[in-house]
N, C-alpha and C positions, 0 to 999 in steps of 0.2 A: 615396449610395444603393447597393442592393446591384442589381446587374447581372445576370444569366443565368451568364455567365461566374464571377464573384465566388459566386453561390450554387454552383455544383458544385465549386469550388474546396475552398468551407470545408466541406460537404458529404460534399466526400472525406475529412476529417479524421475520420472514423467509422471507417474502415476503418484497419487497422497498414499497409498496404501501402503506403497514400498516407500517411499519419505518418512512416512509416519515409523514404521516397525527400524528402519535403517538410524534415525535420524541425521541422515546427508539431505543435501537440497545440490542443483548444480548450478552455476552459477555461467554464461558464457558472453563474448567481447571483449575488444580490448579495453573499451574506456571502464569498462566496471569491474574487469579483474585488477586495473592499474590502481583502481580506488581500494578496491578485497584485498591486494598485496600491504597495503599502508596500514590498514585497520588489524582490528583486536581479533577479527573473525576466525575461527582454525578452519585452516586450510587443508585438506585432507591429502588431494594431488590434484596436478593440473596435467591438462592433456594438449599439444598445440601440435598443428602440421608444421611440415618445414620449416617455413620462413619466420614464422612467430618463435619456432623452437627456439632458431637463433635470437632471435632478438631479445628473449624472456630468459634464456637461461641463465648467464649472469645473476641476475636478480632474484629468481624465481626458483629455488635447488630442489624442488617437488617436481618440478617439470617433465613432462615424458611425452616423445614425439609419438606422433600417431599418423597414418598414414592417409593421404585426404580420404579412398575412398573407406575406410574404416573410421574415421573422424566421422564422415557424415551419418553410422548408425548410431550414435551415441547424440548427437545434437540435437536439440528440440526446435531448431531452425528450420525453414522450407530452400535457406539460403546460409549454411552453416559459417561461422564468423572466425573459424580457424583455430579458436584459445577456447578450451570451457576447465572451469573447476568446482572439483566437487569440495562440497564444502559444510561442516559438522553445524547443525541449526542449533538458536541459544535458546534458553528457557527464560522466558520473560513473565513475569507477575506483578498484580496491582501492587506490589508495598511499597516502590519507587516511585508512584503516580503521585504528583502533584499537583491536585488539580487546582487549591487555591493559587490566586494572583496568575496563573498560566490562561491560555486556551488550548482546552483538549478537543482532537475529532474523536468520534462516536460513528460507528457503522452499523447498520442495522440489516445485514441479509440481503449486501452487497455483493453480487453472484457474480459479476462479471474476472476476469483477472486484470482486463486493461484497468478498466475504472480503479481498481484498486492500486493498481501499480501507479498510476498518474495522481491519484491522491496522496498517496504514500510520497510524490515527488512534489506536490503541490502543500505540503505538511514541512516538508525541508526549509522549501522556497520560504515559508513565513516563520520558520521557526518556531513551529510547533512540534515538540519532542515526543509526543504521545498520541498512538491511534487506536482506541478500547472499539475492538470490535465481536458482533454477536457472534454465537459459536456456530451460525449456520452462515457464516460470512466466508467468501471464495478463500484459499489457501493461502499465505503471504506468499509458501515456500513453491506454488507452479510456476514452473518458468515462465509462462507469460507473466505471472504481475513482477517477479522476479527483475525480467528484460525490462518492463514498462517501466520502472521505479530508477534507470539509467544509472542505480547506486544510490541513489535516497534512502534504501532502504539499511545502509549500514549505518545511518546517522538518526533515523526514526524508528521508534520501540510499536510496535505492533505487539496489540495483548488481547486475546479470545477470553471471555468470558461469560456469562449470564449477566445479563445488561441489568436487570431491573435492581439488583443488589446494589450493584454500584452505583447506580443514577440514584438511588435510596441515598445510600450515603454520599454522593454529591451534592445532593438537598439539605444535609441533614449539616454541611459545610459552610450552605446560604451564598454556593455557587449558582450563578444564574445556568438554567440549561436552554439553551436555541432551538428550537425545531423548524428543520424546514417541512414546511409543509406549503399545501396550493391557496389555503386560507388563513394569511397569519398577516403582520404587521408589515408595509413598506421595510424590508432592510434597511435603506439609506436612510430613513427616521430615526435609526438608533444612535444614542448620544451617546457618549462617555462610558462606554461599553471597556471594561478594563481587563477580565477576566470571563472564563464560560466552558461549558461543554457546548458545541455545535454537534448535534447530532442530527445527521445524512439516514432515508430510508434505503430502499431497495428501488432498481431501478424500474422494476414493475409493478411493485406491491405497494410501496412509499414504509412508513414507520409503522412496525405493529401496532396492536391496539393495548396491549398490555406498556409499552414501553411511551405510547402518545400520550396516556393520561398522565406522563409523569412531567411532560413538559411544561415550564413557568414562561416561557415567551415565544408562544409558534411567532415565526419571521417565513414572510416571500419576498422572493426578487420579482416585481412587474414584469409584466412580460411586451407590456410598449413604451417605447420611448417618447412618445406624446399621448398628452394625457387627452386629448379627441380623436385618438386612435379607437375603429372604431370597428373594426374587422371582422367579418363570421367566419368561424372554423381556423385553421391554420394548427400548426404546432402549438400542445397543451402542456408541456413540461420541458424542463431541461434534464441535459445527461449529466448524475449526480457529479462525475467528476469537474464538470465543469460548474455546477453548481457549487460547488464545495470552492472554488477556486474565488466565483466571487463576493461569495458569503468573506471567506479569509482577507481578501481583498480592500473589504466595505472594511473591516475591524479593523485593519490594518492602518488604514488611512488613516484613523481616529489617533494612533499613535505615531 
């Protein structure tokens, strides 16, 4: 049963401060705890009302019922999903990055958590293993990007760093680096594109100015589909997650 004690525990898992000092994150739903149950990830315990109880126990021997209206201070839902788990975050670092022959995302002070979480799921979708993002880039572990990532995220490595070191030595590789930016090359121009870091700004800022001079090939997506389009005003940018989706997209095709 969940205690006073135990609900401000998991509670604090809303907040980086207490994620960060705890290292738990919580993880809640069925379809992404059914994915959490299968992986490497430690599971620390799981909390589900009635009916999940049942269904999850079998499988699930961490399991502990919790009562709906005590389930709901513990969820970071507006509409709590019945099953949450808490769950020990891993330490991930650049020595496993491979950015030759790969394509790596790059984030640059991506503040949102959806954006993040949909990128993180749009990283899956193409089969890219790795997303170096900057250290002032939103949490992986908030439950929103957490929810948004629908379990992408236990098959993509999410790794904070200091950008300019690595992009240093992504160059120093004679990886090509992508930047989107609002003045840069036709994307669909790009030929025989085999390999790259694509690196995404902020959704309000775009790419810093320390990290923009490092890039070897800014790329934009047009933003009309006829080319006597001819428009004043209107929508100036896209929302990076969706950007990201068809920057991946364009490269994708090529293969």
């Amino acid at each position: 049963m969940l205690s006073k004690n135990k609900i401000s525990e998991i509670s604090s898992l809303h907040q980086k401060k207490f994620r960060q000092s705890s290292g738990y994150f919580i993880v809640e739903g069925e379809k992404i705890v059914d994915e959490l149950l299968l992986s490497a990830w430690e599971i620390i315990e799981i909390y589900a009302t009635d009916e999940l109880y049942q269904k999850y126990l079998a499988k699930a021997p961490q399991i502990q019922l919790a009562e709906a209206h005590l389930f709901a201070k513990i969820s970071s839902l507006k509409t709590p999903a019945g099953i949450l788990a808490v769950v020990k975050q891993k330490t991930m670092d650049l020595e496993n990055v491979e950015v030759e022959n790969n394509f790596t995302l790059c984030l640059d002070g991506v503040r949102d958590p959806g954006n993040l979480g949909t990128i993180i799921r749009i990283a899956d979708w193409f089969g890219i293993k790795n997303i170096i993002c900057s250290v002032d880039t939103v949490d992986l572990y908030n439950p929103k990007t957490i929810q948004s990532t629908m379990g992408s995220f236990l098959r993509v490595d999410v790794i904070y760093t200091s950008l300019v070191p690595f992009l240093i030595k992504t160059k120093l590789q004679q990886v090509p680096l992508f930047g989107a930016v609002l003045k840069g090359e036709n994307v669909y121009h790009k030929k025989n594109v085999t390999q790259g870091v694509i690196l995404m700004g902020s959704e309000s800022h775009g790419i810093s100015n320390d990290v923009l001079s490092l890039i070897d090939e800014p790329i934009t997506i047009p933003s009309k589909l006829l080319s006597n389009a001819n428009d004043v005003g209107g929508i100036d940018s896209l929302n990076v997650a969706i950007a990201t989706s068809v920057i991946c997209a364009v490269f994708a095709q090529q293969h």
